[in-house]
BAMAR-791094 format. One record per residue (C-alpha): residue number from 1; residue in one letter; y, x, z. Coordinates in steps of 0.5 Angstrom, whole numbers. Layout:
# residues N
+-----+-----+-------+-------+-------+
|   n | res |    c2 |    c1 |    c3 |
+-----+-----+-------+-------+-------+
| NUM |   a |     Y |     X |     Z |
...
+-----+-----+-------+-------+-------+
This chain:
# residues 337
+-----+-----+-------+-------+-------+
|   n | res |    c2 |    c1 |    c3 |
+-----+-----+-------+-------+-------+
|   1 |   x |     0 |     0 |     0 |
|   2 |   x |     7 |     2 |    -1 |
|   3 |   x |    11 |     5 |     3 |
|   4 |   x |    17 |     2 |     2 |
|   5 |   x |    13 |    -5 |     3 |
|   6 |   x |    12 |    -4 |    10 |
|   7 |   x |    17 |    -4 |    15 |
|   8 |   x |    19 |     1 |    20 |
|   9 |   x |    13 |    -4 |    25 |
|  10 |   x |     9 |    -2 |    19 |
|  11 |   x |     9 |   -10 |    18 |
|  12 |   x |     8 |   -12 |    11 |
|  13 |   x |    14 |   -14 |     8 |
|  14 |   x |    12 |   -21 |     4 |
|  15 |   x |    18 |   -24 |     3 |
|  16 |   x |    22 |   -24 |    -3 |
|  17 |   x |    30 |   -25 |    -2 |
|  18 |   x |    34 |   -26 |    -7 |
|  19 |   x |    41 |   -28 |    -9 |
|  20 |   x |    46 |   -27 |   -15 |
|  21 |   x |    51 |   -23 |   -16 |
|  22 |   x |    57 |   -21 |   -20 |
|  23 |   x |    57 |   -15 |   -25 |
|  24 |   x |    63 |   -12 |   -21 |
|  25 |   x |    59 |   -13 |   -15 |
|  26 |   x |    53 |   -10 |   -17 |
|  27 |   x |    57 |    -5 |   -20 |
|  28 |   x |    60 |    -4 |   -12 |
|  29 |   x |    53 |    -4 |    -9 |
|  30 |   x |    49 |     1 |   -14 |
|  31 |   x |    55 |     5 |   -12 |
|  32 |   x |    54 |     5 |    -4 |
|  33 |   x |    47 |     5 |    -6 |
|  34 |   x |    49 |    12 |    -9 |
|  35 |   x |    53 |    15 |    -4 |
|  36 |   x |    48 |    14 |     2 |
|  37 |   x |    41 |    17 |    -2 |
|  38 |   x |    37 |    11 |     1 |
|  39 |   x |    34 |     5 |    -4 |
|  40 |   x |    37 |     0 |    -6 |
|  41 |   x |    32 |    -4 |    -2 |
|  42 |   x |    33 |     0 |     5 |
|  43 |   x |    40 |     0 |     4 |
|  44 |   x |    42 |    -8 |     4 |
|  45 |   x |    37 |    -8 |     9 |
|  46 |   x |    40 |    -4 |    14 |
|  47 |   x |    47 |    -7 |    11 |
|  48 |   x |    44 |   -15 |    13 |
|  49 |   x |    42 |   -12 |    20 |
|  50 |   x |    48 |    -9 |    22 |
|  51 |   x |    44 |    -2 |    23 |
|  52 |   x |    47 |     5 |    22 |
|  53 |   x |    47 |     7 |    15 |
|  54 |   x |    45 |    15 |    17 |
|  55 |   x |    47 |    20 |    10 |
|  56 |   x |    43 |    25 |    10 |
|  57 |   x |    46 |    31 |     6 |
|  58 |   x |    43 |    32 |    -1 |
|  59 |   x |    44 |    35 |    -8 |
|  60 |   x |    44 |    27 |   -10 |
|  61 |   x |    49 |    25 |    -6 |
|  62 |   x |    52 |    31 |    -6 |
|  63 |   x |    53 |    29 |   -14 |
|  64 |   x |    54 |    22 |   -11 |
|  65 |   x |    60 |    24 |    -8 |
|  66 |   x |    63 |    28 |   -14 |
|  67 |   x |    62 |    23 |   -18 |
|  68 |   x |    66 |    18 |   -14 |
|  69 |   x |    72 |    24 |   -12 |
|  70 |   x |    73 |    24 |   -20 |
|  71 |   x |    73 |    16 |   -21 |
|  72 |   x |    79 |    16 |   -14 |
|  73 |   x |    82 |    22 |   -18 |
|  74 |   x |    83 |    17 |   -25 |
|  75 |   x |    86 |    12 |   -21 |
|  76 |   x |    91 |    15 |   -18 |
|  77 |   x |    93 |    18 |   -25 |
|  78 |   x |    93 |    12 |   -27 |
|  79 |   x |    97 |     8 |   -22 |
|  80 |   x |   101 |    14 |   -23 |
|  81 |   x |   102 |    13 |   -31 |
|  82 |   x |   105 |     7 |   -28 |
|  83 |   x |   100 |     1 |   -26 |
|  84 |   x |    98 |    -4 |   -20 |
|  85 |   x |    94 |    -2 |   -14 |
|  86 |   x |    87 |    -4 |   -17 |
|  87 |   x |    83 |    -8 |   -10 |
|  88 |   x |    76 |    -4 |   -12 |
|  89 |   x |    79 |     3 |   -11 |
|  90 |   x |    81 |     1 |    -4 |
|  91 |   x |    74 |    -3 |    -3 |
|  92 |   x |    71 |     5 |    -6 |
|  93 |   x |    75 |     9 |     0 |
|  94 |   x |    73 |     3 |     5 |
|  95 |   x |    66 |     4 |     2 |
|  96 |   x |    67 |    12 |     3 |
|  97 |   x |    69 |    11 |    10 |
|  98 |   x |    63 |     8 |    11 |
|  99 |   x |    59 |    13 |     8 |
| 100 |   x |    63 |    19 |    11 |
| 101 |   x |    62 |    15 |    18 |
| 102 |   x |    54 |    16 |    18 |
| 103 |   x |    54 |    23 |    15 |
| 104 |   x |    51 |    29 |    19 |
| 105 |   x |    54 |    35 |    15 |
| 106 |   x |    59 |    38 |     9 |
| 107 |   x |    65 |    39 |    12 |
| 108 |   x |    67 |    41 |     6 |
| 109 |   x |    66 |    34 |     2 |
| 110 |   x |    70 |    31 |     8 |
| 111 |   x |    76 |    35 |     7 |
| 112 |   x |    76 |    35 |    -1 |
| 113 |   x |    76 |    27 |     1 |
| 114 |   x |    82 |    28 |     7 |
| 115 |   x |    86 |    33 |     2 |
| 116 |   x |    86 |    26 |    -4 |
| 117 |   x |    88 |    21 |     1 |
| 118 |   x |    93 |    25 |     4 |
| 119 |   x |    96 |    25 |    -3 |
| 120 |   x |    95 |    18 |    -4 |
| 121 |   x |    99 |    16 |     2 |
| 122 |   x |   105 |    20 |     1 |
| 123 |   x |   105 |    19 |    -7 |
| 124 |   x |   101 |    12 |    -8 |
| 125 |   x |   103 |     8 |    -2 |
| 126 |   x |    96 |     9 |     1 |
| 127 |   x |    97 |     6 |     9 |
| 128 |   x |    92 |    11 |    12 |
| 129 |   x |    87 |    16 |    10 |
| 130 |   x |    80 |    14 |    12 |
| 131 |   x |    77 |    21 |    12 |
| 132 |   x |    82 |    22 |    18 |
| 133 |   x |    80 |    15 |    20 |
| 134 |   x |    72 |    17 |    20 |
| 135 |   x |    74 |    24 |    24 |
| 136 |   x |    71 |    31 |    23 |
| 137 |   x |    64 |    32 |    21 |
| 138 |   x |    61 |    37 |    26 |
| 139 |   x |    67 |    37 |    30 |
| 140 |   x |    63 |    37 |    36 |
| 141 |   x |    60 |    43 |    35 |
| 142 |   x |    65 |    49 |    33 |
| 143 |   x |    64 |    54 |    30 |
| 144 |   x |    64 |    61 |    34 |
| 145 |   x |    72 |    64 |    34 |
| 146 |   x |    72 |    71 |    31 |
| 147 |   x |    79 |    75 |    30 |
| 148 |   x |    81 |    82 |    28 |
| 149 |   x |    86 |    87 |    33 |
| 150 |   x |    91 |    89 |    29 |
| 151 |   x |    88 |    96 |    28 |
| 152 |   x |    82 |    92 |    25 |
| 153 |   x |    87 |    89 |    21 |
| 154 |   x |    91 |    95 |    19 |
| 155 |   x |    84 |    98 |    16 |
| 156 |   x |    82 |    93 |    12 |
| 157 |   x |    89 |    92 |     9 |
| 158 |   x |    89 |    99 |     6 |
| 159 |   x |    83 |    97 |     3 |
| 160 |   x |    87 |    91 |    -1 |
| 161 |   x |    92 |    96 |    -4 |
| 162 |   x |    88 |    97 |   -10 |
| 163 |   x |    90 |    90 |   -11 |
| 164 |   x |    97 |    87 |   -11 |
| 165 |   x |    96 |    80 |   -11 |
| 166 |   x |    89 |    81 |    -6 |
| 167 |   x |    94 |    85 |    -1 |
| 168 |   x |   101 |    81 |    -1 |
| 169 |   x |    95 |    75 |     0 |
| 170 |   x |    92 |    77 |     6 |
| 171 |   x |    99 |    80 |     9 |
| 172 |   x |   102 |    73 |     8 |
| 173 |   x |    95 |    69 |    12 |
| 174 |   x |    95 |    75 |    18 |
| 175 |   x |   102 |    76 |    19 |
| 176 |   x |   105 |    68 |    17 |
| 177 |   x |    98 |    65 |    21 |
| 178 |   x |    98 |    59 |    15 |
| 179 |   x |    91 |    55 |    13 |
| 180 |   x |    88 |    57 |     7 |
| 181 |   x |    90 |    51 |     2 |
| 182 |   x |    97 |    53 |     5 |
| 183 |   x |    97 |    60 |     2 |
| 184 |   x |    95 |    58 |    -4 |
| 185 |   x |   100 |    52 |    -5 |
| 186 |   x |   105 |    57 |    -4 |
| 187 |   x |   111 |    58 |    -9 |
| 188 |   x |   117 |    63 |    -9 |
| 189 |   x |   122 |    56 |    -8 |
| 190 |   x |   118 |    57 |    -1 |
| 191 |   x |   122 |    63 |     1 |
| 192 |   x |   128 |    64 |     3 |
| 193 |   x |   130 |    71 |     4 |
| 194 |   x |   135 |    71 |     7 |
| 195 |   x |   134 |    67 |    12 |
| 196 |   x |   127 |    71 |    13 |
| 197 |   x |   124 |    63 |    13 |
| 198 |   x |   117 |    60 |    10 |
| 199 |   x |   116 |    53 |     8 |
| 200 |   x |   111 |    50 |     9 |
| 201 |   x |   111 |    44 |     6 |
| 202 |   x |   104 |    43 |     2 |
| 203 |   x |    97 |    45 |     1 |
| 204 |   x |    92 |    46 |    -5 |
| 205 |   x |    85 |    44 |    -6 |
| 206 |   x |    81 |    45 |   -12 |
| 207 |   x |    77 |    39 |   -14 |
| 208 |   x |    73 |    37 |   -20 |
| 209 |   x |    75 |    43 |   -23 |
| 210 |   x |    83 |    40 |   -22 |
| 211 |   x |    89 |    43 |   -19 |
| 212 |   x |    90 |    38 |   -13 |
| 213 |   x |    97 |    40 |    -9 |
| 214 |   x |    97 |    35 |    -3 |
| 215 |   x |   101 |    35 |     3 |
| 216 |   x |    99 |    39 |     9 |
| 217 |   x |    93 |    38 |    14 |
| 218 |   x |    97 |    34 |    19 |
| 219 |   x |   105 |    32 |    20 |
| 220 |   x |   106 |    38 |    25 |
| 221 |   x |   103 |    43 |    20 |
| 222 |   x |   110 |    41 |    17 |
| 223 |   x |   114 |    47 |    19 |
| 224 |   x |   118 |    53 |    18 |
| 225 |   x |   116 |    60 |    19 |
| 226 |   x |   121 |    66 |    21 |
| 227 |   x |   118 |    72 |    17 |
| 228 |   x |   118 |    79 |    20 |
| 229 |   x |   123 |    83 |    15 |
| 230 |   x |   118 |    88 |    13 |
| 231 |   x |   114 |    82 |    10 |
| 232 |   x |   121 |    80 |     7 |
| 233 |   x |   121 |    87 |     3 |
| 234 |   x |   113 |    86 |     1 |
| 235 |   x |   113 |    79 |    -2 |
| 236 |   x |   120 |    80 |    -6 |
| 237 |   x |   117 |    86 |    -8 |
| 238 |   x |   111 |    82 |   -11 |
| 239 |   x |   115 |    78 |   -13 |
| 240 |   x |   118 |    83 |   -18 |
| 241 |   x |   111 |    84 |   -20 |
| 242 |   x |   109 |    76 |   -23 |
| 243 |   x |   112 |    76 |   -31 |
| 244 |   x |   115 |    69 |   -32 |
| 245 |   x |   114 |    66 |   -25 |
| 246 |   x |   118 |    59 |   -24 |
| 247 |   x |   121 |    57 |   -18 |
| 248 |   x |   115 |    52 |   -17 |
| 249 |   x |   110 |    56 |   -20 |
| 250 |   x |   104 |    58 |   -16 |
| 251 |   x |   105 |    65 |   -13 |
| 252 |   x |    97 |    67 |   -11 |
| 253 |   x |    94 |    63 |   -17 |
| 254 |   x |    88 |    65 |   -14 |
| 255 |   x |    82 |    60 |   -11 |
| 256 |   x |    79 |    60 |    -4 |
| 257 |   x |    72 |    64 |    -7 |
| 258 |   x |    76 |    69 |    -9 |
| 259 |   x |    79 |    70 |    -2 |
| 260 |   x |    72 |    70 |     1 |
| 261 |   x |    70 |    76 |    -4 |
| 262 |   x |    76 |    80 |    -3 |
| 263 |   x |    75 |    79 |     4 |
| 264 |   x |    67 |    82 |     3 |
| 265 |   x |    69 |    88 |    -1 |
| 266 |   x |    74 |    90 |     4 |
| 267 |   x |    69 |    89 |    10 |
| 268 |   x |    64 |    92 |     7 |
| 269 |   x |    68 |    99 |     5 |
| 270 |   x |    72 |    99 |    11 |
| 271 |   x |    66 |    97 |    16 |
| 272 |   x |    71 |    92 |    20 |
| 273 |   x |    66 |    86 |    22 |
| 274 |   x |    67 |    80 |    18 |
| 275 |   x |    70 |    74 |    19 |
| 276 |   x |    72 |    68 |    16 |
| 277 |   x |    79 |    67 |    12 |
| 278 |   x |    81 |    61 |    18 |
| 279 |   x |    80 |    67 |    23 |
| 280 |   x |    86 |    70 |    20 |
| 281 |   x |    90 |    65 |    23 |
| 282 |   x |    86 |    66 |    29 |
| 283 |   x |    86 |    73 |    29 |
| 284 |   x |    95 |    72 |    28 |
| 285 |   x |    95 |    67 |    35 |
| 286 |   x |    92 |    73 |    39 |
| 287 |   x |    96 |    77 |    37 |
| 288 |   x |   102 |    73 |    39 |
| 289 |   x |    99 |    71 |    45 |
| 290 |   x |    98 |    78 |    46 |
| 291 |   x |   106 |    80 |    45 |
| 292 |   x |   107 |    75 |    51 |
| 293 |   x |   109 |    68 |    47 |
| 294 |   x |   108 |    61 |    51 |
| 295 |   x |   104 |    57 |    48 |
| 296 |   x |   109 |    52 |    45 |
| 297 |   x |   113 |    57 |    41 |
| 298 |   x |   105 |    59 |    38 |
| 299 |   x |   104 |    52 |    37 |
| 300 |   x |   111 |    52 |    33 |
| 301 |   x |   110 |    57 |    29 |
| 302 |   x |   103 |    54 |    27 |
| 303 |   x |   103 |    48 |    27 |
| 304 |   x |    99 |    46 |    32 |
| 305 |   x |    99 |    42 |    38 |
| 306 |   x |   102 |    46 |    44 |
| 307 |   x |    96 |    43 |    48 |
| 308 |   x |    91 |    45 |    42 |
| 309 |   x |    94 |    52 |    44 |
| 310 |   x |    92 |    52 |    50 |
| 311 |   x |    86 |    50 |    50 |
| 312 |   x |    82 |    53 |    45 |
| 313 |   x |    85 |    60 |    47 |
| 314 |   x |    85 |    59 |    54 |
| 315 |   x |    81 |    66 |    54 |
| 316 |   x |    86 |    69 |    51 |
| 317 |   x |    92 |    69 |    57 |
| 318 |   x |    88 |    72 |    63 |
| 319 |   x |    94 |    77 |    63 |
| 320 |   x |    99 |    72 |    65 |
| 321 |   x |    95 |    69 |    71 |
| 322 |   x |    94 |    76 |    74 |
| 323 |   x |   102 |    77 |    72 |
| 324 |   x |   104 |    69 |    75 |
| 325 |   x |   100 |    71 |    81 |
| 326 |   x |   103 |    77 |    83 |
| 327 |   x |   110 |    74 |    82 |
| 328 |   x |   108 |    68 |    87 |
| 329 |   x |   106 |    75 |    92 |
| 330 |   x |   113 |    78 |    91 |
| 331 |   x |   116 |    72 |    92 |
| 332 |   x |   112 |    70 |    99 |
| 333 |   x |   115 |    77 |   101 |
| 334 |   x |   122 |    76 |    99 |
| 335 |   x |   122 |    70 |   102 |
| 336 |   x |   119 |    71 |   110 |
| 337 |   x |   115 |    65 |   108 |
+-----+-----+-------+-------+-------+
């Protein structure tokens, strides 16, 4: 007997329930069916039950997901051109939502679908973002913090030179402590060199083989960084460098691969330990935390929540609990208390 004919008591499945349905409709429920990988017999059954619909990640659904982040990014081209808000696209990023809700892993598929729906909430009129709404995937368990001391990074830097773009990018993520996508959305009309200030406005995806600038992470990921004035001197020297470059043209038209593989080569004929690129910016925190900056001045400058600050690099101030404790003994003794 087949198993699908039995259900998760091993009872027989010997009723037949049928209904009629549009095209349209049909057309949305072989979508969902899709996105979750499950038969369409399984999946209407745990819809009609109100049972958890659990997406396990595959290359099918994987394929799923692509086809449905090419279909949103028609849409939204085609609002753009000028036309109404059509209900089944809203009806496709609810059914996302869903299925993102019962997924276990592929964080990278939930950010590409958070960087989409930003853009639509802030060109298309998108009410919210229902990735955002579906919370991180995995964000229970973090992944280990790794950063470089300034030493390391030193060393790896002069293994970049050989490279211009490699090394101004790498000197922009370490000293600037921006988010991957916001490096690469960068433009030369961020800067303002005389006022040694970089904007941080938007961020880049690549997805579907398309060029996506969308706007930041979060609201508080909006900001505007001081530069040190000897990364003032280096990027406007690299900026000479770049034939023909617009004021809106991409500054580093290079992809996140691309950094991964520089960061391999560097690690590998330096022989500093390997870390992500997001550590980078992990790496720029301790070193602020480490030249004495509170907390809420870091968090500005990243676009964190001070809270955030504190929390995740807690371990990184114990210096400053050794320096409040001897000010409270100093101040018992002048006192007489």
């Amino acid at each position: 007997m087949s198993a699908k004919n039995l259900d998760k008591h091993n009872r027989w499945r010997n009723k037949t329930v049928a209904f009629r349905v549009s095209p349209e409709e049909d057309s949305q429920i072989e979508t969902a069916v899709k996105l979750t990988g499950l038969t369409k017999q399984d999946y209407i059954i745990r819809r009609l039950l109100c049972r958890d619909v659990v997406v396990q990640g595959n290359p099918r659904v994987y394929k799923a997901l692509r086809d449905q982040l090419a279909a949103v990014l028609d849409e939204l081209c085609r609002i753009e051109a000028g036309q109404g808000v059509n209900e089944e696209l809203l009806d496709t990023i609810q059914m996302i939502t869903t299925i993102m809700k019962g997924m276990q892993e592929d964080k990278t598929v939930h950010n590409q679908l958070s960087a989409i729906f930003n853009h639509a909430a802030r060109f298309y009129g998108l009410n919210l973002n229902p990735a955002r709404q579906a919370g991180n995937m995995g964000a229970e368990e973090r992944k280990e913090m790794l950063f470089w001391t300034r030493e390391e990074y030193t060393k790896f830097s002069e293994a970049m030179m050989d490279k211009p773009l490699s090394f101004y990018a790498f000197e922009v993520l370490y000293w600037c402590g921006v988010r991957e996508g916001e490096l690469l959305a960068l433009t030369p009309a961020d800067f303002d060199f005389e006022k040694r200030t970089l904007t941080i406005n938007k961020s880049y995806q690549r997805i579907n083989k398309q060029d996506v600038i969308t706007t930041p992470k979060t609201p508080k990921s909006n900001r505007v960084i001081q530069m040190p004035q000897f990364l003032c001197d280096e990027l406007q020297d690299y900026l000479k460098q770049l034939y023909g470059v617009e004021p809106d043209s991409r500054m580093f038209p290079i992809s996140k691969s691309y950094l991964h593989r520089e960061m391999d080569r560097g690690c590998k004929q330096t022989g500093v330990k390997r870390i992500r690129i997001h550590d980078l910016r992990h790496s720029h925190i301790s070193l602020l935390i480490d030249m004495g900056f509170t907390a809420l001045a870091i968090a500005e400058r990243v676009g964190h929540e001070s809270i955030d600050i504190t929390y995740r690099y807690a371990h990184l101030f114990p210096t400053r609990q050794v320096e409040m404790a001897d000010k409270l003994d100093s101040l018992k003794n002048e006192k007489g208390v």
